[in-house]
N, C-alpha and C positions, 0 to 999 in steps of 0.2 A: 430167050424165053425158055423156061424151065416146066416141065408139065406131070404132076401127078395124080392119080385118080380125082381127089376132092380141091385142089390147086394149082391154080401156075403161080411162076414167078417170075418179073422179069429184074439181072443185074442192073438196067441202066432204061430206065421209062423215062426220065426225065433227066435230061446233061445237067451235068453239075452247073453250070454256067449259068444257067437258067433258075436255080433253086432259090437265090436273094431275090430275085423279082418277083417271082410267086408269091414268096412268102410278103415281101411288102405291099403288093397288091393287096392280097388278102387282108393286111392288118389295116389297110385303107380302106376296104370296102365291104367290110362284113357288115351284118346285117343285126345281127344278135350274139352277145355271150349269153350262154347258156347258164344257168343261177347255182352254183355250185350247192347250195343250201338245197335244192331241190333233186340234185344228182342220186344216184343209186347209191345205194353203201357202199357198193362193189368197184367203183369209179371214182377213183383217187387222183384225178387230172388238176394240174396247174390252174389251166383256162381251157375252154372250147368255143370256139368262134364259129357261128356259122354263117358260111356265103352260099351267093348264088352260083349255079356254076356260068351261068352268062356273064360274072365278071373276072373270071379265068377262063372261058372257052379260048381265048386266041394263043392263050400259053400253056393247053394240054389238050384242046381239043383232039390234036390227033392222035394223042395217046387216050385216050379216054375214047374216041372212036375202035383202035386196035381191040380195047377192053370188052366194050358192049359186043363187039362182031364174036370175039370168045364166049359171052354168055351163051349166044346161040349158036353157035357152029361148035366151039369145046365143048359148053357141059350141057349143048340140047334143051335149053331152056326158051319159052317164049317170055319175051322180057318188054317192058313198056321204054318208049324212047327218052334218051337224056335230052331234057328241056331247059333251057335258059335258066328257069326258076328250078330248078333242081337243088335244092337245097345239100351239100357239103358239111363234112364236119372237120374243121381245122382245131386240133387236140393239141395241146404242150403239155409233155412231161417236164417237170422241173425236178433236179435232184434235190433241191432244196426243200423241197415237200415231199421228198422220198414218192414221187406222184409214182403210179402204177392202174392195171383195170386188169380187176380180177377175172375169174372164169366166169362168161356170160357166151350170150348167141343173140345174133342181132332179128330183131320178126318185127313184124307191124302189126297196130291196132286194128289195123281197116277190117272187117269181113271180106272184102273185095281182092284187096291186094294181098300178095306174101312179099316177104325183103326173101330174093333169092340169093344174092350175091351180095358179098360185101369186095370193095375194093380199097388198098389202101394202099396211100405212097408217101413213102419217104422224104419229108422235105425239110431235113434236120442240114442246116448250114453250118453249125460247129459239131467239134467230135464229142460226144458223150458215149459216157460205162452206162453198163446196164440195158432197161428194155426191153428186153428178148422178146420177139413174137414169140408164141406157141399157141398151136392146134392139139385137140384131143381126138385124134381118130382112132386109137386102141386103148389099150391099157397105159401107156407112157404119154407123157407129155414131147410132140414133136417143136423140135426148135427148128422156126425156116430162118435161118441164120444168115439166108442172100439176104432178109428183108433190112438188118441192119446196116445196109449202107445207104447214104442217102444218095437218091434219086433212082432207089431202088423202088419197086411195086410186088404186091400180092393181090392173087385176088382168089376168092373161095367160097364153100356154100356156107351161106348166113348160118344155117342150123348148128351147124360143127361149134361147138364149144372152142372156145379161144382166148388170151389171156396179152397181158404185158407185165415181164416184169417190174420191182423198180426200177427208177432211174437211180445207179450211185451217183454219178460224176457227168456235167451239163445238162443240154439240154435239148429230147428228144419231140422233133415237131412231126405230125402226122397227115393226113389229108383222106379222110373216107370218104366213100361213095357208094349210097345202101344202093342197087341195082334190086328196083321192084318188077313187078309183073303178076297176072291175072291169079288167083287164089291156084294153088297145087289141087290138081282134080286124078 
């Protein structure tokens, strides 16, 4: 694990070994594609599937346990617990659609809650060009260049402006996890 002011990263959160059964879980048990018609402008995605995380707790649960402990002991956050029904975002870039998601920051509707944390991991099973994470914490755009391998993980403050390149060449699969908790007082 890797650790800077506004992010960690970790090379290897999830074994390679592990990363086709995720993934086919997932594409077995999602709950909803998300309406690409209805997407932002700014979110140039393939597909986005979304699951529960009660039907991948047994195959990341401990890492996704690691994550949440970081919310509140790394970045001092009071965070609400990951629930079953935790809803995940499984994102495919395809290079065929030059897919990409331009500069945004992740927050919620709620009055109640804030999205403090975003977490995301790598669960791309073949090699693809292109994708680059970047973060905007100064003037330059930062590339966390661990996060392109797969069964790599980032995780960081939702507000920070953040981006994906395109995809040139295959096909870049993702796995987020907005980490909410009580409104910033």
């Amino acid at each position: 694990m890797y650790k800077e002011w506004d992010y960690y990263t970790w090379d290897i959160a999830i074994p390679a070994n592990e990363i086709k059964n995720i993934n086919s879980v997932i594409e077995k048990k999602y709950c909803i594609d998300e309406d690409k018609n209805a997407a932002a402008s700014w979110k140039n995605l393939s597909s986005v599937k979304l699951i529960e995380y009660g039907h991948i707790v047994p195959l990341i649960g401990n890492f996704i346990d690691e994550a949440h402990k970081i919310s509140t002991i790394g970045f001092g956050y009071n965070v609400f617990p990951i629930y079953n029904s935790t809803i995940m975002n499984y994102s495919i870039y395809d290079s065929k659609d030059k897919a990409d998601y331009d500069w945004h920051i992740d927050s919620s509707d709620s009055p109640r809650v804030d999205c403090k944390l975003t977490l995301l991991i790598n669960l791309s099973d073949e090699p693809y060009e292109g994708g680059q994470f970047q973060i905007q914490t100064g003037n330059e755009p930062r590339p966390i260049d661990s996060y392109n391998k797969s069964g790599s993980a980032v995780i960081f403050k939702s507000h920070i402006l953040h981006r994906v390149l395109p995809v040139t060449s295959g096909i870049r699969k993702s796995l987020a996890l907005f980490i909410t908790g009580p409104r910033f007082q």
